[in-house]
C-alpha positions in Angstrom: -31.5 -46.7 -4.5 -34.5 -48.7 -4.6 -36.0 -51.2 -2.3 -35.8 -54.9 -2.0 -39.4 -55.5 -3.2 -38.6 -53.4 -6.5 -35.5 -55.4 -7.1 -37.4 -58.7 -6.5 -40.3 -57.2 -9.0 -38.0 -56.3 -12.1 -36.3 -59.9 -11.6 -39.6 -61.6 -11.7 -41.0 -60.0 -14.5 -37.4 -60.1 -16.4 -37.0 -64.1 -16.2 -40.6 -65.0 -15.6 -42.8 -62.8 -17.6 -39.6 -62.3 -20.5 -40.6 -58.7 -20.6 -37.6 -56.3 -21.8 -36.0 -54.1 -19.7 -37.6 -51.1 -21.0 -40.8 -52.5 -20.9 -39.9 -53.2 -17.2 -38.5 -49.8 -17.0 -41.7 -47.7 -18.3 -44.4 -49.7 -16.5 -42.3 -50.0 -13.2 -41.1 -45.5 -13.6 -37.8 -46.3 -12.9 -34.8 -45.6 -15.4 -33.5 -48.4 -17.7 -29.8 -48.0 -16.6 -31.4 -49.0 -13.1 -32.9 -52.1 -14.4 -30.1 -53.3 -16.3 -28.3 -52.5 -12.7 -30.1 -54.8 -10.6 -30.1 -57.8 -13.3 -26.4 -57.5 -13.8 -26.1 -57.5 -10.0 -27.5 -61.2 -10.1 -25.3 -62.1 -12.8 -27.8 -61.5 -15.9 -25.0 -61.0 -19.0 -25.4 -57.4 -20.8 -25.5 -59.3 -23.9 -29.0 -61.1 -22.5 -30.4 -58.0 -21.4 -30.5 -56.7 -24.9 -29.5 -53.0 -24.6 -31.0 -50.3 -26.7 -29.2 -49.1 -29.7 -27.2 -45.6 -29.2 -25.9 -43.3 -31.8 -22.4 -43.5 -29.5 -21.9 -47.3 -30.7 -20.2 -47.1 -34.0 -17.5 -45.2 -31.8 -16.8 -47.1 -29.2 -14.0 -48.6 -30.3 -12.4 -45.7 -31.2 -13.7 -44.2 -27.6 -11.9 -47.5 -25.8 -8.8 -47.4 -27.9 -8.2 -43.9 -27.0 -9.1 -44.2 -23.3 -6.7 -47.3 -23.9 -4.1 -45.0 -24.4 -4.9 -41.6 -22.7 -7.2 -43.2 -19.7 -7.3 -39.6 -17.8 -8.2 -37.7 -21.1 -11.5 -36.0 -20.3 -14.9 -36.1 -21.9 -15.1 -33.0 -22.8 -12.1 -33.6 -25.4 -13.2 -37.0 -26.2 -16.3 -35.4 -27.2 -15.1 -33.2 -29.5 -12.9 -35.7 -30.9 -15.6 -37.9 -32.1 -17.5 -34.7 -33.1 -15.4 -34.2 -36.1 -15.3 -38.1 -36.7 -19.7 -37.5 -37.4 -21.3 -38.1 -33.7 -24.8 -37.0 -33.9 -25.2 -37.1 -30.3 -25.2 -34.6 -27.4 -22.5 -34.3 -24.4 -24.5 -35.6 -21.4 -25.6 -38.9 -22.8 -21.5 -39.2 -24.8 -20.1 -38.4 -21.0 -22.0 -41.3 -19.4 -20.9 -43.2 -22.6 -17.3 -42.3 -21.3 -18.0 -42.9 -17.7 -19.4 -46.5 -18.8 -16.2 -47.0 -20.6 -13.0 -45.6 -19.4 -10.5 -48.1 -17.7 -10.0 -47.6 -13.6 -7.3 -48.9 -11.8 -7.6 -51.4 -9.4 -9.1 -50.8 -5.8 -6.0 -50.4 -3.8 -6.3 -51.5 0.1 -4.1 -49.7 2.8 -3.3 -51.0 6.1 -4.0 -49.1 9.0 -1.0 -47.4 10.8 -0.4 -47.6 14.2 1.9 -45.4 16.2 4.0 -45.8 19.6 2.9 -43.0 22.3 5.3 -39.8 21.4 5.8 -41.3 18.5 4.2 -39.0 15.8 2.2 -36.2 15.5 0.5 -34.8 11.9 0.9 -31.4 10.8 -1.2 -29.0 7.9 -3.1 -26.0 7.2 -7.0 -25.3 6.9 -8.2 -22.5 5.0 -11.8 -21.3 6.6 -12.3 -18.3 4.5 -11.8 -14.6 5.1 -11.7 -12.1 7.9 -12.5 -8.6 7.0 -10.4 -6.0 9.3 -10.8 -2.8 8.6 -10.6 -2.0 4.7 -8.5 -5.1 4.8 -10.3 -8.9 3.9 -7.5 -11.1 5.3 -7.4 -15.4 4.3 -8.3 -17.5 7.7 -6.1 -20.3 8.1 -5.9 -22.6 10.9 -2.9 -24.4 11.6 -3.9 -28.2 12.9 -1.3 -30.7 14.5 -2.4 -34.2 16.1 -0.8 -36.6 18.3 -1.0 -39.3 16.2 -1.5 -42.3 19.3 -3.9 -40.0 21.5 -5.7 -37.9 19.3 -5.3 -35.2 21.2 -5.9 -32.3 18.6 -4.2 -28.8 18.6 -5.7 -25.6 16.4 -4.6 -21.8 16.0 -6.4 -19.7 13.2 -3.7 -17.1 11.6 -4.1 -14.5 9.1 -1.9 -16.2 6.9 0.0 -19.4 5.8 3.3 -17.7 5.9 6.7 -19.7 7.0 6.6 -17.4 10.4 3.0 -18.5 11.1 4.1 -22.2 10.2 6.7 -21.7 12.8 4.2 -20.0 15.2 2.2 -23.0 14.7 4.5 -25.5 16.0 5.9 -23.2 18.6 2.1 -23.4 19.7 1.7 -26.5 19.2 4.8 -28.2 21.5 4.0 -25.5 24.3 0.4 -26.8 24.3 1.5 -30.8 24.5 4.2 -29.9 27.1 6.4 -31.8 25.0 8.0 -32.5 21.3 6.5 -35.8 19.7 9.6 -37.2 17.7 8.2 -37.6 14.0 5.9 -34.8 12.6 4.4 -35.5 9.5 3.8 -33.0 6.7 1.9 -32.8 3.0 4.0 -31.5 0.4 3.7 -27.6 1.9 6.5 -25.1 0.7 7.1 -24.4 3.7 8.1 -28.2 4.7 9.6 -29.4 1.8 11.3 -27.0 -1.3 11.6 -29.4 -3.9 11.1 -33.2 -4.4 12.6 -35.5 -7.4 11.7 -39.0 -6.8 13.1 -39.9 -3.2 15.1 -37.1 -3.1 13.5 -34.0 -1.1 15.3 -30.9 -0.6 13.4 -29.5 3.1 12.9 -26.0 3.5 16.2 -24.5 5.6 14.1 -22.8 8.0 12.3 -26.4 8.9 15.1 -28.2 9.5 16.4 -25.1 12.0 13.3 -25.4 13.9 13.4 -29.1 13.6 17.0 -28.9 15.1 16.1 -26.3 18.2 13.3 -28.8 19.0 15.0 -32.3 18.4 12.1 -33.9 16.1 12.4 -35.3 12.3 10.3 -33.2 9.6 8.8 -35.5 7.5 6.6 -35.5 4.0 4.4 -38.3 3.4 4.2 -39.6 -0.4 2.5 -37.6 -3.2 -1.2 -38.7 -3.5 -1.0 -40.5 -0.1 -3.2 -38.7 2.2 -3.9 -41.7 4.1 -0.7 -41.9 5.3 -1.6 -38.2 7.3 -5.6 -39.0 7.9 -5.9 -37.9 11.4 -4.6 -35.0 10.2 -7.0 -34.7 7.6 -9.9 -35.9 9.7 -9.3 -33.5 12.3 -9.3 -30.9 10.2 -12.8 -32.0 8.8 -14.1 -32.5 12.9 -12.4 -29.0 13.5 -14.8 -27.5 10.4 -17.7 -29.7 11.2 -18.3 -29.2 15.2 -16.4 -26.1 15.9 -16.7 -23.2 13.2 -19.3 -23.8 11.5 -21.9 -21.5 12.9 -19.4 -20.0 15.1 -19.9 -16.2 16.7 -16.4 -14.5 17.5 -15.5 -11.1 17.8 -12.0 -10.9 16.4 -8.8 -13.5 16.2 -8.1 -13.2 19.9 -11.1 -14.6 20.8 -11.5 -17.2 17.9 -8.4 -18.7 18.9 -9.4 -18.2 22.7 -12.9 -20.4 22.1 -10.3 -22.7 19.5 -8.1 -23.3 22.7 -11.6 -23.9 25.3 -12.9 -26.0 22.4 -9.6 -28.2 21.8 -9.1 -28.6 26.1 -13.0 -29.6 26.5 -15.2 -30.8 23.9 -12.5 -32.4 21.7 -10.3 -33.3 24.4 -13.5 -35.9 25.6 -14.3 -37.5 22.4 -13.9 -41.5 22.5 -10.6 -42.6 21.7 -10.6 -44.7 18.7 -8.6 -47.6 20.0 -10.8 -47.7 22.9 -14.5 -46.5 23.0 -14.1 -47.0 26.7 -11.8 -44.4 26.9 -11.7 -40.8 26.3 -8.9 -39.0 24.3 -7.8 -36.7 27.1 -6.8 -40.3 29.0 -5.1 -41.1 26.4 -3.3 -37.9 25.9 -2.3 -37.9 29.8 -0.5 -41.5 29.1 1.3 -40.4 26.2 2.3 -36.6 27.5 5.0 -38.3 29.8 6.4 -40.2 26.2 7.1 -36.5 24.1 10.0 -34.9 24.0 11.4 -32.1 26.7 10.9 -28.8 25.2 14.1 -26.8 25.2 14.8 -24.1 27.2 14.3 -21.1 25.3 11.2 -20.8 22.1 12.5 -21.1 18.4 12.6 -17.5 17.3 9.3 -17.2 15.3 9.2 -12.9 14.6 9.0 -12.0 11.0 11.9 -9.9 9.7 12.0 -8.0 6.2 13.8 -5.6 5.0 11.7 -2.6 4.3 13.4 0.8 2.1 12.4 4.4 3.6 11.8 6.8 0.8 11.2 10.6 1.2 8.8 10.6 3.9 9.7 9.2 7.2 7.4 6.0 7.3 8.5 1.6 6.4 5.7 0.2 4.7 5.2 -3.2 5.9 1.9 -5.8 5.4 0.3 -3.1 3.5 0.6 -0.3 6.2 3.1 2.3 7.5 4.6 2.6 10.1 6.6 5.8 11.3 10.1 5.9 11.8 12.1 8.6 12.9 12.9 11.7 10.4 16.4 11.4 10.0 16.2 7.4 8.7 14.9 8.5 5.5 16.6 7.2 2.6 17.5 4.4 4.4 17.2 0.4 4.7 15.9 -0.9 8.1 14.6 -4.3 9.5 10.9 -4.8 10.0 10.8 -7.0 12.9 7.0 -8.2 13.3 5.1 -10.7 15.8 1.7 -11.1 16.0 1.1 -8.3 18.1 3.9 -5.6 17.6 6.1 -4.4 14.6 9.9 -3.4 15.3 11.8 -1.0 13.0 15.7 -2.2 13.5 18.8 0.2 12.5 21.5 -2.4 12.6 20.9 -4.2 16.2 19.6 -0.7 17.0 15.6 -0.6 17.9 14.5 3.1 16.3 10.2 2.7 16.3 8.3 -0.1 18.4 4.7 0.2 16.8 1.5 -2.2 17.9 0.7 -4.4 14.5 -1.7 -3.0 12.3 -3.9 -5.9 10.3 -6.0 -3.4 8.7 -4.4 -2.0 5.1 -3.7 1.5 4.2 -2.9 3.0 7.8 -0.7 5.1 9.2 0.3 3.8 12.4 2.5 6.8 14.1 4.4 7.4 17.5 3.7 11.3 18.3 7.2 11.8 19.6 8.3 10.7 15.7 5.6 13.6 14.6 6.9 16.2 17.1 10.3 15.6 16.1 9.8 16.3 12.5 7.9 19.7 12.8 10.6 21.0 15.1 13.0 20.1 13.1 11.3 21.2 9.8 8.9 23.9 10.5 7.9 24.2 6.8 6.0 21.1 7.0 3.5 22.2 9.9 1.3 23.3 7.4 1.4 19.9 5.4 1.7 17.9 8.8 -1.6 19.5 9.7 -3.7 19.0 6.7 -2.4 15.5 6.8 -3.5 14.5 10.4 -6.5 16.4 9.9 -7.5 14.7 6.9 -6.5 11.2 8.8 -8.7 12.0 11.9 -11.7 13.0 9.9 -12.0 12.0 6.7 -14.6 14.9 5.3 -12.2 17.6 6.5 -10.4 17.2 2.8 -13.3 18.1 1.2 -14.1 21.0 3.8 -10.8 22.7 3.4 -11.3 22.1 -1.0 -14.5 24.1 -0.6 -12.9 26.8 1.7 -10.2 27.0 -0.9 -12.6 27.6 -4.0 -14.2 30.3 -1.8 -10.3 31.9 -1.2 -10.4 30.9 2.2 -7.4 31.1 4.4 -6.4 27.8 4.7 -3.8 27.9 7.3 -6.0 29.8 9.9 -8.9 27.0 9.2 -6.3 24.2 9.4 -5.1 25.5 12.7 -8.6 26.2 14.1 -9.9 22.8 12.9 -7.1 20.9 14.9 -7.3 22.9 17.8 -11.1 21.7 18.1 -10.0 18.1 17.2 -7.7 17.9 20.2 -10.8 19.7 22.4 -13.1 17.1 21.3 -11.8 13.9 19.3 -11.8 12.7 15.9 -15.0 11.0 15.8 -17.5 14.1 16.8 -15.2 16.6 14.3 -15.8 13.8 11.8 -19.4 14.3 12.2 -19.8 18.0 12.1 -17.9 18.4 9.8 -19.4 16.0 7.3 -23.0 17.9 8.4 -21.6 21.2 7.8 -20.1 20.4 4.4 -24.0 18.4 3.4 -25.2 21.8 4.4 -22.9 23.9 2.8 -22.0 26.1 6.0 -18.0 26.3 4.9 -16.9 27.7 8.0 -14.9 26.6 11.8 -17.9 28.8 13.2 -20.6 26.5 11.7 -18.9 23.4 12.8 -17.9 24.4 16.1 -21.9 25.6 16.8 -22.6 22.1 15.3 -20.7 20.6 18.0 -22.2 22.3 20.7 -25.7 21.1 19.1 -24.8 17.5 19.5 -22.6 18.0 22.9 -25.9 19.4 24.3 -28.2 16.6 23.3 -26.3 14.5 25.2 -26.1 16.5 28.1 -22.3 17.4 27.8 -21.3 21.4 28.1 -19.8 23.1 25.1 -16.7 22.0 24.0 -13.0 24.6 25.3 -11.2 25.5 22.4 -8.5 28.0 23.5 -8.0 30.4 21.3 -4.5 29.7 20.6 -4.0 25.8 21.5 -3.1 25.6 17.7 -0.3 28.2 17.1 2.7 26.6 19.6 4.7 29.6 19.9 2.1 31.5 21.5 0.9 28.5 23.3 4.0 28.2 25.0 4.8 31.6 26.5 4.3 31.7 29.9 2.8 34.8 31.2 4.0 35.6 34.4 1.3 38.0 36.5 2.4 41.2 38.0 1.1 44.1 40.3 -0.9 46.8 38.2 0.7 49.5 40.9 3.7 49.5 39.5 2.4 51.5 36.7 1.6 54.0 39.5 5.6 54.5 40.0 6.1 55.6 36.6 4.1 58.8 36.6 3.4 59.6 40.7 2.3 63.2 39.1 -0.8 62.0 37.8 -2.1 60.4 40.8 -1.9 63.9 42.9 -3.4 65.7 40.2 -6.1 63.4 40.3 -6.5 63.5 43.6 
C-alpha cells in the first residue's frame, strides 16, 4: 500500500509531465506493477499506459486458451507446458503472468442467516496438535458446538476424533446447554454423513441412533459452503486465538477443566452480535428455556471392540494390555472402554475392570489376575518374576544378562531382587540397580548396600528385606512357638547327672 500523496504524485507526473510508467516507477522506488495499479484505478486504459515488453507475450494466447479450458490447471504445469513450446523465461515472473491471466468466477454474495432461539446449534472438530503421554504422542482434538441464536460456545479436547468421542461430544455438549437445540449442523465428517451423491446422503447409523435418543435432526451443510456453519468455524478460530494459545495445563483433565471455566466466564461475557448491549450469557439464559428436554437416561457413548486373547493372558486394546484372567486365553472378549476405565466382557459377563491406559506399550495388570496364574502354573514363577522385575525397573534386564555371562544363579538373584523391590519400590531398585550395573558391581549385595547409601542420605533407615519374603512356601509356614522344657522330658537322666 502506498499513501494518498504518492498516488496523487504518480498521477501528476503520468498525465502532466507524460513521463512513462517506468520512468515514474525508478525515480519514485516503487515497483512498475504499482504504478500501472494506481493509474488503472482512475480508469487510465492498459493499452495507454504502454506496458513493457515480456518474453511471456507471444504465449499468451495459448496461456488464455488453455486457462479457457482448464481454469484450475496450475502454473506449475502451465509452465512446463509452454517450456517445450520455447519460453525463455523463468517461473516466478510466468506465475504472475498466470495469476494476471487466469479466469475467476464471479464474487458470489451470501445472505446472512438468522436462527429462532433452540433452533440450531453448529457442530465440528479442531485439531490443536499433539499431547505426548508417556512414550505415547496422542492427536489433540477439540470438539466445538454453538448455539447458533446465543452464541453460547461449548468445547471438550479429546485424544481422538473417533465416532465414541463424537458421541461423547454431543453427550457433553446437551448436558452443558441443559437442553437439545432441534437442528445440529455438521461439515461432511465421516462420522456425520457416510456417503453423499448429489442430494442424496447416506448418515452414519450410529448418528441417526443418537439423533433418535435425543430427538434433534443431524444435518450436513453443502460441500464448499462453510458459511452456512460460520459460527462454528469462528468459534473454533476465538477458541484457538484467546484460549490455547499460550496455555499452561497439566494433563487433559485439567485442560478441559480450564476449557469448561473459560467457556462459563470469559466466553460466556463476550458481546452478543445481535446486540452490543448485551452479553452472550443473556442471550443464552433467554434461549435455554427454547431447547429441547434431555431424555432421561445418557446415549450410551463407551467404546466396544472385540479384542482376540492369544497365548498369554492379556487383550490388547489402544496400543496397550490389559490383563485378563488365565483361563480366557484363546479366546474372543469385548473391550468395553470410557474415558476413564477399560472393561473386558465374556458374553454379558464382566471378567477384568482395568483404569484406561493412554500411554502405549503398557502392561496394565490386576495382581489377583497375576496370583492366579502362578498358583495355577507354578512353572511360570520363574518367567513371571523376570517379567515384573524387568517392568518395575527397567536396568534389571541387563543386570540379570551380566549375572548370566558370569554363570550366575539366576533364580536365587531374581528372587532376591523382588524381595527388595517389594521392601523398597520400583523407583529406588531402578536406581541402584542402574548404578551398580555403570559400576560393574553384578551382585544383590552391591545393590542392596547401594540402597542403604541413598536411604541414609535422606535420612531413612536401611531398607527390611526378610530373608525369605521371596520364596512363598516358606513364607507361608507359620511357626508356632513352644516351651524349650519339653526337651527336658525326653531324657530326665541327663539332667540329674548334670546336677
Amino acid at each position: 500500500m502506498i499513501s494518498k500523496e504518492r498516488e496523487a504524485q504518480i498521477l501528476r507526473l503520468f498525465h502532466a509531465e507524460k513521463w512513462r510508467v517506468g520512468t515514474i516507477a525508478t525515480q519514485l522506488g516503487v515497483h512498475h506493477t504499482t504504478v500501472q495499479r494506481v493509474l488503472a484505478q482512475h480508469g487510465v486504459a492498459r493499452s495507454a499506459v504502454a506496458p513493457r515488453p515480456s518474453v511471456a507475450d507471444p504465449f499468451l494466447p495459448f496461456i488464455v486458451a488453455t486457462l479457457t479450458d482448464y481454469p484450475r490447471l496450475c502454473a506449475s504445469r502451465m509452465f512446463d507446458m509452454v517450456r517445450e513450446r520455447g519460453y525463455p523465461g523463468g517461473p516466478d515472473h510466468f506465475r504472475r503472468v498466470v495469476a494476471r491471466v487466469r479466469p475467476r468466477p464471479p464474487a458470489e454474495a451470501f445472505l446472512r442467516l438468522r436462527t429462532l432461539p433452540g433452533e440450531q446449534a453448529q457442530a465440528d472438530w479442531g485439531h490443536f496438535g499433539k499431547l505426548t503421554i508417556g512414550s505415547a504422542a496422542r492427536t489433540l482434538w477439540c470438539f466445538v458446538m454453538v448455539l447458533a441464536w446465543s452464541r453460547q460456545v461449548f468445547l471438550r479436547f479429546y485424544l481422538n476424533a473417533a465416532m465414541p468421542s463424537f458421541l461423547r461430544g454431543h453427550a457433553d455438549a446437551f448436558e452443558f446447554f441443559g437442553g437439545v437445540p432441534r437442528v445440529v449442523l455438521y461439515d461432511n465428517l465421516k462420522s456425520a454423513v457416510l456417503e453423499r451423491i448429489g442430494d442424496a446422503i447416506r448418515f452414519h447409523p450410529t448418528l441417526l441412533e443418537l439423533s433418535a435418543h435425543y430427538r434433534f435432526e443431524p444435518r450436513p451443510v453443502a460441500r464448499a459452503r462453510g458459511n452456512e456453519k460460520g459460527r462454528v468455524e469462528r468459534a473454533i478460530r476465538y477458541i484457538r486465538d484467546n484460549f490455547f494459545a499460550a496455555r499452561a495445563y497439566v494433563d487433559l483433565d485439567d485442560l478441559n477443566a480450564q476449557a469448561l471455566a473459560w467457556a462459563t466466564g470469559l466466553a460466556a461475557d463476550r458481546r452478543w452480535a445481535e446486540d452490543t448491549s448485551r452479553r452472550v450469557r443473556d442471550a443464552f439464559e433467554e434461549e435455554k428455556p427454547r431447547l429441547l428436554e434431555l431424555p432421561a437416561e445418557p446415549f450410551p457413548t463407551d467404546e466396544r471392540v472385540e479384542v482376540e486373547i492369544g497365548k498369554t493372558p492379556y487383550a490388547r486394546f489402544d496400543l496397550n494390555d490389559y490383563s485378563v484372567p488365565h483361563d480366557c486365553v484363546r479366546r474372543t472378549l469385548v473391550a468395553v472402554a470410557s474415558l476413564g476405565t477399560v472393561r473386558l466382557l465374556d458374553a454379558d459377563c464382566v471378567v477384568a475392570t482395568h483404569p484406561r491406559s493412554w500411554d502405549r506399550g503398557r502392561q496394565i495388570e490386576d495382581p489377583a489376575h497375576v496370583r492366579a496364574l502362578v498358583d495355577a502354573k507354578a512353572k511360570a514363577r520363574q518367567h513371571r518374576g523376570v517379567d515384573r522385575l524387568a517392568h518395575a525397573a527397567p536396568s534389571a534386564t541387563r543386570f540379570l544378562t551380566r549375572a548370566a555371562e558370569a554363570g550366575a544363579n539366576l533364580g536365587n538373584l531374581t528372587a532376591r531382587l523382588l524381595a527388595t523391590l517389594d521392601a523398597v519400590g520400583s523407583a529406588d531398585l531402578e536406581a541402584a540397580i542402574a548404578e551398580a550395573v555403570a559400576k560393574g558391581a553384578i551382585s544383590v549385595g552391591a545393590v542392596r548396600q547401594i540402597l542403604d547409601r541413598t536411604r541414609a542420605t535422606r535420612g531413612l533407615p536401611p531398607a527390611v528385606v526378610p530373608r525369605f519374603a521371596s520364596h512363598r512356601r516358606v513364607a507361608d509356614v507359620v511357626v508356632h512357638p513352644h516351651s524349650l522344657s519339653m526337651y527336658d522330658r525326653i531324657r530326665p537322666e541327663l539332667s540329674d547327672e548334670s546336677s
